[in-house]
N, C-alpha and C positions, 0 to 999 in steps of 0.2 A: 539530495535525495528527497528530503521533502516536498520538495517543488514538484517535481515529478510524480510522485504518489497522490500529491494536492491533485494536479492538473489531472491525469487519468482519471481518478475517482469523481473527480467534480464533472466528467463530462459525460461520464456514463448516469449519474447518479436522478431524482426529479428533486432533490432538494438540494442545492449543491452547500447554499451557505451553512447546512450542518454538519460536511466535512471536516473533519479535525485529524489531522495529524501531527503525533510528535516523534521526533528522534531522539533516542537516547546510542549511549556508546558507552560498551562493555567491552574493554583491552582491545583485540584486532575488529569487532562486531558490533555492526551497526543494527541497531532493534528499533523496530518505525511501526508504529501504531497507529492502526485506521481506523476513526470511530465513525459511523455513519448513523441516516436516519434509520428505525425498526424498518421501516417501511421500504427503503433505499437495498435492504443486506443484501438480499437476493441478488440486484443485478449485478452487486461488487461482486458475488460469488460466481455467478455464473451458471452454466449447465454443466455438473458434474466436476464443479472448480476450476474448468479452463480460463476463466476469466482471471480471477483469482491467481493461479498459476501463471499465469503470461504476465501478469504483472509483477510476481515475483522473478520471476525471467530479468526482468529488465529490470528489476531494481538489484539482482545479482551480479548483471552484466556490469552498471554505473558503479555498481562497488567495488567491481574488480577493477574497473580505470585507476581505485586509490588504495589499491592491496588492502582489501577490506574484505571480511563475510556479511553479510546480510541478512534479515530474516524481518517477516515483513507478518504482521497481527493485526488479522481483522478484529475489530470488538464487537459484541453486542450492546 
């Protein structure tokens, strides 16, 4: 999961090496934490959080492969 959230984030982003994500696990749920540059948030977000949203898309999907929920925090 992290690998995924990395790589997305890092390609959309103009800084990528202040990427950081971490995974933590709460009983069946997996909690992934995006922290980006100030400057970077926006594109993580997107128009209206489609961006954002599609990437929780797919990091729902990859959790469903391991009977998993998911929930995916952007940071400031």
């Amino acid at each position: 999961m992290q690998e995924l959230i990395t790589f997305i984030a890092r390609a959309l982003v103009d800084s990528p090496d202040a990427v950081q994500v971490t995974v933590t696990e709460e009983d069946d749920t997996l909690i992934v934490d995006l922290a980006v540059d100030k400057d970077d948030l926006g594109k993580v977000i997107g128009k209206q959080g489609r961006t954002a949203r599609a990437m929780r898309s797919l990091l729902s999907a990859a959790a469903g492969k391991e009977d998993k929920k998911s929930r995916l925090n952007i940071l400031e």
